[in-house]
N, C-alpha and C positions, 0 to 999 in steps of 0.2 A: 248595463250588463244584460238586461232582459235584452232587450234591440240585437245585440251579439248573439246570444243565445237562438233567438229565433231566427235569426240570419244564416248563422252556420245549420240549424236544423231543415231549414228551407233549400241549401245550395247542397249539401253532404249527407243531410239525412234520409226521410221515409222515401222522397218523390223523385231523388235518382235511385237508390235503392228500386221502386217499384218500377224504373225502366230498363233496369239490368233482371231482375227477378222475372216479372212480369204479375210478381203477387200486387193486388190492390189493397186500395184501404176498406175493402170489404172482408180481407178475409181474417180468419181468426185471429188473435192479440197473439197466440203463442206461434202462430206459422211467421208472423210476420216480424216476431222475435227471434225467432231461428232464423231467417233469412239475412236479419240485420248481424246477427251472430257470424254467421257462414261466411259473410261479404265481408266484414273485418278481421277474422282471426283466418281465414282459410279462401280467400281470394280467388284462387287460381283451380281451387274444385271443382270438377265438374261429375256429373252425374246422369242419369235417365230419370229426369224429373217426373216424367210420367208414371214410369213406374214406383219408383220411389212414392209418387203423393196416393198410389193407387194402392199399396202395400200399408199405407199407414189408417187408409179409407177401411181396408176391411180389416184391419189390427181395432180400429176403433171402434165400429159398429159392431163387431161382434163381441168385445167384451160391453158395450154398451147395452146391448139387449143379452148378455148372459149373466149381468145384475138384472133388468127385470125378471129373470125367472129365478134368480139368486132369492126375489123377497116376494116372490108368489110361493115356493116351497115351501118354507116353514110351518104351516099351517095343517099340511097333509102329517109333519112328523107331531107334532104338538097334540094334533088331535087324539093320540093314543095315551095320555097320559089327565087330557081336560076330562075326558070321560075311558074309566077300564074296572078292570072289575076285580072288587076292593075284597073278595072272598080271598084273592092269591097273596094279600099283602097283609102281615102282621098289624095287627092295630095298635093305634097309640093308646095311653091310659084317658079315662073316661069315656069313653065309643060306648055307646050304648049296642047290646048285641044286633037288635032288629035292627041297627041301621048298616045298612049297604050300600051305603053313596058318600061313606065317609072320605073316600082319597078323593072324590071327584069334584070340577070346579065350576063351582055353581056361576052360570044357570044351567049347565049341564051337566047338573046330576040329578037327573030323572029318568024313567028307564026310557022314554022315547029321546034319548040323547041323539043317537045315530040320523034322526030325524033334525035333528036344531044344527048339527056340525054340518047334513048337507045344505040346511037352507043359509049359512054363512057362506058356503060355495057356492050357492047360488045366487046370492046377494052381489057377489064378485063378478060370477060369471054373465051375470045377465045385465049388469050395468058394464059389462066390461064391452057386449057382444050389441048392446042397443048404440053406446056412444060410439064404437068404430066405425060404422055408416057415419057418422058427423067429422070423427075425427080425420079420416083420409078425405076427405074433401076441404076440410082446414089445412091438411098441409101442403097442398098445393099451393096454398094460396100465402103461403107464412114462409119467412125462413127456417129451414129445417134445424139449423144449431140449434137457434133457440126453444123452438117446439121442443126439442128433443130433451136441453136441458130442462126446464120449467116441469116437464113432463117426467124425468127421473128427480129430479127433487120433489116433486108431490109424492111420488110413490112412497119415496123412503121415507118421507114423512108419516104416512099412513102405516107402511109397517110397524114404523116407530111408536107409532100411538096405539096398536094393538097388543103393542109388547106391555109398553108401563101399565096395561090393565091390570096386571098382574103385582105389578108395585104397587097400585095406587088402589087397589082390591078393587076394581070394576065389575059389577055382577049385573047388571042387565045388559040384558039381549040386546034392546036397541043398541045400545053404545057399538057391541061388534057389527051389530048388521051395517049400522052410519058407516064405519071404518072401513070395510071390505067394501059399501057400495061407490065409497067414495077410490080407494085403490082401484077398482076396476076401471074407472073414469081415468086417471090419470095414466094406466098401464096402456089406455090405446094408443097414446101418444106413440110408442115403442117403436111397433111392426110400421107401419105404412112409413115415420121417419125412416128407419134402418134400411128397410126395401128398395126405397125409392134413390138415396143416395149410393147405395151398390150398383142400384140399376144405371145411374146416370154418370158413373164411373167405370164401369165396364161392360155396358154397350148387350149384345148379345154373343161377344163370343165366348162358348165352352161356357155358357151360363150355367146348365147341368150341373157343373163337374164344381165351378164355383161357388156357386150355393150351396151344393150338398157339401161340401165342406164347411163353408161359411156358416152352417145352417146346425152345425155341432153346436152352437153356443147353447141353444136351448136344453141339450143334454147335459154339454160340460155346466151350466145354468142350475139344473136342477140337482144333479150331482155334490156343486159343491154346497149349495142352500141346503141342500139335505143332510151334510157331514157338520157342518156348520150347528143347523139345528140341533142333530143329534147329540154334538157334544156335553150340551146346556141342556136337553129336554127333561130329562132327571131331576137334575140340581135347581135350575133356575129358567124354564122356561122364557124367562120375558127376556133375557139375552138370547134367543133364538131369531126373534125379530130385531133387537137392538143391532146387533154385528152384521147381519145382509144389509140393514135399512144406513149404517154409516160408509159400509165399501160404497153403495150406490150410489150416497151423493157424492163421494169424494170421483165418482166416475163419472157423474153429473156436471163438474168442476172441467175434467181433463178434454168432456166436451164440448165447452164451451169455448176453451183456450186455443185446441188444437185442431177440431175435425173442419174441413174443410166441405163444404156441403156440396160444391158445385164445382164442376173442372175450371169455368172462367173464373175464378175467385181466386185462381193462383197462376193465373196465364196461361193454360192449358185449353185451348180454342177449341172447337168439334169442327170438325170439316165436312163437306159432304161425298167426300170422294172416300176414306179413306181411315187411316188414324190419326187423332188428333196432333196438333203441332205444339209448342210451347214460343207463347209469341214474346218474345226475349224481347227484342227489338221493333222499334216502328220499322227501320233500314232493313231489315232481314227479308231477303226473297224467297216467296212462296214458291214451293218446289210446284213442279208441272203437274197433273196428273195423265196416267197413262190409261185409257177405257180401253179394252180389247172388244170389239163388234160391237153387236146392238144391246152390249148388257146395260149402257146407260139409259138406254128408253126404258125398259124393264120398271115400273113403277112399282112394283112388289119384287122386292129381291127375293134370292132365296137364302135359307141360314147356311147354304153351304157353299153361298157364293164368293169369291174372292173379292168384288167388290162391293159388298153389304158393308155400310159403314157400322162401324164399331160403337159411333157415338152420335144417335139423333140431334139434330139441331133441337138448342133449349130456349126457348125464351130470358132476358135477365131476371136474371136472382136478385133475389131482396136485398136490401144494402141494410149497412148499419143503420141507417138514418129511415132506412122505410120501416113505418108500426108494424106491426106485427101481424094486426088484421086488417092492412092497407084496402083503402076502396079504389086504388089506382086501377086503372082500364089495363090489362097487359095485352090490349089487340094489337100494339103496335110494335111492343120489343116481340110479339110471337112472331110475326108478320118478316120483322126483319132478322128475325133467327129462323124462321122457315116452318116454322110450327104453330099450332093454334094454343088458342087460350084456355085457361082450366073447360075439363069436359062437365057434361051434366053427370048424374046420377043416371038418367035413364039411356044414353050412351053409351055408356061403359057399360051398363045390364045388357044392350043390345050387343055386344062385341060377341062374334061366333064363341062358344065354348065357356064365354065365364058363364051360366047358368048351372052348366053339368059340371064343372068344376067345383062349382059351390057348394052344391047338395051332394056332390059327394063328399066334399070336403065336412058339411053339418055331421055326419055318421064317423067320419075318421077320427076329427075331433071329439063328438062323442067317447069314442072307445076310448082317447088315449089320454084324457083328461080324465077320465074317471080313475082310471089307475096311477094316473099322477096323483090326485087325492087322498083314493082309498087304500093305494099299494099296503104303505107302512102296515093298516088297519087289519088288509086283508091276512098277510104276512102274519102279524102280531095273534090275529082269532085262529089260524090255521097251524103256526107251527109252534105257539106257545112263544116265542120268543121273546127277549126284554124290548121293549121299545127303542134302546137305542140300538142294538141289533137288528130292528125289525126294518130300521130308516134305514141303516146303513146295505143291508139287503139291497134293498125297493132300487137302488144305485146304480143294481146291475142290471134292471129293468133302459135305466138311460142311455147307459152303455152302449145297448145294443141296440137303442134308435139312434144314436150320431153314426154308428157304423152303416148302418140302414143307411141312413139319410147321404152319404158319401156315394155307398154303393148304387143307388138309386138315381142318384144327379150324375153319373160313371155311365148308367145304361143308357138313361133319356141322352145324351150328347151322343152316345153312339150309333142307336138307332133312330131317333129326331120322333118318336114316337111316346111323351111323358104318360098320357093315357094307359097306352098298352103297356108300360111298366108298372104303373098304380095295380091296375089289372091283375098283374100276376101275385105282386106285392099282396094284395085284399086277398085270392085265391090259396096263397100261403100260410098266411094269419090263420083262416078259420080252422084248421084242422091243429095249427099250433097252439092256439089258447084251448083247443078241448085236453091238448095232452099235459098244463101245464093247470089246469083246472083238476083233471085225475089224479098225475104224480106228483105236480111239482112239489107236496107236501110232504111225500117218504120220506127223502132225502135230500137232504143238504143239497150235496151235489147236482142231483137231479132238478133242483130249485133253480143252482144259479142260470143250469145249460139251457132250461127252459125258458127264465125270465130272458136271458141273453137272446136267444132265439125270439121267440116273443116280441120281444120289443125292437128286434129290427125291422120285423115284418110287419107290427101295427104302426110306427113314426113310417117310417119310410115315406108311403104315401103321401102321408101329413107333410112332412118336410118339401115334399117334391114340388106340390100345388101349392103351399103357404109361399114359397123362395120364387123355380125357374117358372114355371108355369103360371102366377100372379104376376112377374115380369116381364114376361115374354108375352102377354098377353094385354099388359099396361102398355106394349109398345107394336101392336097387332096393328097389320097394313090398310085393315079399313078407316084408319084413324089416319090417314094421309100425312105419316110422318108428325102426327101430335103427342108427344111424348108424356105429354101432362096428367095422362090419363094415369101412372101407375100409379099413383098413392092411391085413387078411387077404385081402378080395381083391385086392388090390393085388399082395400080396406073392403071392398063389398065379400071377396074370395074369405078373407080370414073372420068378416063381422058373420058371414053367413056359417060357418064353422063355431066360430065364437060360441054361436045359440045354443047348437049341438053340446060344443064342451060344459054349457052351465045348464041344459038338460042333463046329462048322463050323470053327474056328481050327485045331482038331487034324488035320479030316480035310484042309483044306488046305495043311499042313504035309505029309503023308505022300504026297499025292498031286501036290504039285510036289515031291518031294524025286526024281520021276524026269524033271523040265524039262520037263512041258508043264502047261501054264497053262492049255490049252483045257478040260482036262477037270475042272477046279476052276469056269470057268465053265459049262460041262454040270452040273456037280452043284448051282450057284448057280441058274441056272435053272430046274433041276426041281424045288427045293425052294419059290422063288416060286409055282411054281402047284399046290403042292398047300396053300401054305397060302392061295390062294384056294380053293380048291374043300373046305376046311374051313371057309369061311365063306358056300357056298350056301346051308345051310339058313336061315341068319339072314338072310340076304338075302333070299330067298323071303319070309319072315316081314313083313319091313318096307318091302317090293314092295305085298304086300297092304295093308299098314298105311297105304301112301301113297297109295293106289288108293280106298279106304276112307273119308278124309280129305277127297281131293280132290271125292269124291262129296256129304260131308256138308255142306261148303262151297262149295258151285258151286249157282245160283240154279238153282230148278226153273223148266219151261217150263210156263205155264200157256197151251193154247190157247182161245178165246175166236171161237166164231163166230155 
């Protein structure tokens, strides 16, 4: 019976299946069960498999990294209730009068609390912003499912163990700081996976417009980690962690099954002329290409050329069977896929622009991590609000960086100039966090239009250089068609941000732990513009570039007398 079994599985099953499909036995258990599914109940289907696998690529990745900020949130809403101030709440019976730290959860009820909640963020932030340097240069070299999974089950794990603190009455410090520095280590996993496989699924076209959509997750991320939190912050804090940290591995699961990390891993070849084909068949003929003049010499396309291919040649991808931190050579599959081998670290530091990109990006992240932290806090000392009010607020702060972040990847595709929209983007912000610093605390109303405004003007930036501009850049023409690069700049663009985001939590920790707020906005402020005027010189650059352009395509005036 066995003998049968494997016979019929040999003539009928995976390995005709995989020459009608073109999926391999690399690619995921669940694609490869859809296809066995497809091929027997629905036969005569046919579809745009490219599109189709490309639709499911950013369905995937982006609820995949908007559980990571699903279970980095809670911490900011929580924090208003580990430490608040026990004068506004009724006491229970035996409270001794002099004591004033009775609601609060030790170890932070001392009055330098504000001080111990930012160095828990920065316990996160700075093991999160030291590992990404390591981590994008590991995933080049790994297969991405798996980094990606191993990497959201650690997190959720780590949430998970800072929730039951509170079941398990956990009262020293070290325990949280262990938790968060170790969360921070597995959260780099995240960005440089997610990036890199968007990036090598959709090539460079309308990457702008792409990303800043794709690039919501972080808001719709924060948003629902934050309602989430709030609901529990009251009653039972440690189900504030426990509920992000179970969606996340159950999203950990869906991508181990289904996401496909690489176009060849489902028979979707890259060409070099062109858009990629879906190689169904050995017998199937390779359609001709057509070059019009001398744009095939052209060894630096340009992005707005017709034939800039969509999809750089990749080296192969990890198979099942390859470990995970393979010592295998890939000089030879790069070679014959047209591309070189993982880049170094000082490499990708030399590629034009990711330097200014970076340091701008250290100040962006700055500002817009601190207010992911301290919103609720801020919110909760300024309008008096309940804490679960105060979260639920902080919400519309997100809102209006996924709308940023759209609008933002909208102009950079338009004009081919991301700099110059950062630029105006930073130029905007400053004058808006001054009026949302004075008013936004009158009124209600006045609060949401502000945080809404606000916060499209401070992500935006962030969004635009984290997503198109770390891509676009991982795949820059001095790299002579070496694609391999984007996880590393990726990971250099976002580790060098990273530092910024786990400075500003800290330094605004210390510097409201003496009750003024103003001057956390003074230091929010002046770090917005100097991370614009780290991105003059690129600006200047792509002034010219458009000056340039607009010359070369504007009819000459031929007079005629």
């Amino acid at each position: 019976m066995r003998r049968v079994t494997k016979y019929f599985w040999r003539t009928f099953g995976f390995k005709k299946l995989s020459k009608m499909s073109g999926v391999s036995r690399d690619a995921p258990v669940g694609i490869q069960f859809l296809q066995r599914a497809t091929g027997w109940l629905c036969p005569r289907w046919q579809f745009n498999r490219l599109r189709f696998y490309q639709t499911c690529v950013l369905l995937l990745t982006f609820f995949t990294y908007m559980t990571y900020h699903l279970t980095r949130k809670p911490i900011s809403v929580v924090k208003s209730v580990l430490h608040r101030n026990c004068s506004e709440l009724p006491p229970p019976p035996g409270v001794a009068p002099d004591d004033d730290q009775w609601c609060n959860w030790a170890p932070f009820n001392t009055t330098d609390a504000n001080t111990l909640l930012g160095t828990l963020d920065s316990a996160f932030l700075f093991s999160y912003a030291i590992a990404m340097f390591v981590s994008g240069m590991v995933a080049e070299r790994v297969d991405l499912r798996y980094f990606l999974t191993l990497g959201m089950l650690f997190s959720a794990v780590f949430c998970y163990l800072f929730g039951i603190a509170r079941t398990y009455n956990i009262h020293n410090i070290s325990y949280y700081l262990l938790v968060q520095a170790a969360a921070g280590i597995a959260q780099t996993t995240g960005w440089p996976g997610t990036v890199a496989i968007v990036g090598k699924w959709f090539g460079n076209s309308k990457k702008g417009l792409i990303f800043g959509v794709w690039n919501s997750h972080t808001s719709i991320g924060n948003i629902l980690g934050t309602i989430m939190a709030a609901t529990f912050v009251e009653s039972d804090w440690a189900l504030s962690f426990i509920y992000p940290a179970l969606v996340m591995g159950l999203m950990g699961l869906l991508v181990f099954l289904l996401l496909p990390p690489h176009p060849k891993c489902v028979g979707i070849v890259p060409t070099t002329g062109g858009e990629p084909r879906s190689s169904r068949s050995d017998d199937e003929e390779e359609q001709p290409q057509v070059i019009v003049g001398d744009q095939a010499a052209n060894l630096r396309p340009s992005r707005h050329s017709a034939n800039t291919p969509q999809y750089s040649p990749e080296p192969e991808a990890a198979t099942e069977s390859t470990a995970l931190l393979s010592r295998r050579s890939s000089a030879a599959a790069a070679a014959a896929a047209g591309g070189g081998g993982a880049v170094s670290f000082t490499r990708a530091l030399a590629i034009p622009g990711v330097v200014e990109f970076s340091l701008s990006l250290f100040f962006a992240k700055l500002v817009s991590y601190t207010f992911l932290y301290w919103l609720p806090v801020y919110i909760n000392s300024s309008t008096h609000a309940a804490p679960q009010r105060a979260g639920r607020l902080s919400t519309v702060w997100d809102a209006g960086g996924a709308a940023g972040g759209v609008l933002a990847g909208l102009l950079a595709d338009r004009l081919g100039a991301p700099a110059l929209v950062c630029a105006a983007f930073y130029a905007l912000a400053a004058p808006a966090l001054v009026a949302y610093e004075r008013w936004g605390a009158a009124r209600y109303e006045a609060n949401v239009a502000l945080l809404l405004l606000s916060g499209a003007l401070v992500n935006a930036p962030y969004a635009l250089i984290t997503t198109a501009v770390s891509a676009e850049l991982g795949t820059h023409s001095s790299l002579a068609g070496n694609s391999q690069a984007l996880a590393t700049v990726t990971a250099i663009i976002d580790g060098t941000g990273s530092v910024g985001a786990a400075i500003g939590p800290m330094l605004a920790g210390v510097v409201s732990a003496s009750g003024s707020w103003s001057r956390v906005f003074a230091m929010l402020i002046a770090c917005d513009l100097l991370a614009l005027l780290l991105l003059l010189r690129v600006v200047k650059s792509e002034v010219v570039k458009l000056r340039q352009e607009r010359r070369l395509i504007s009819p000459r005036i031929v007079r005629i007398e």
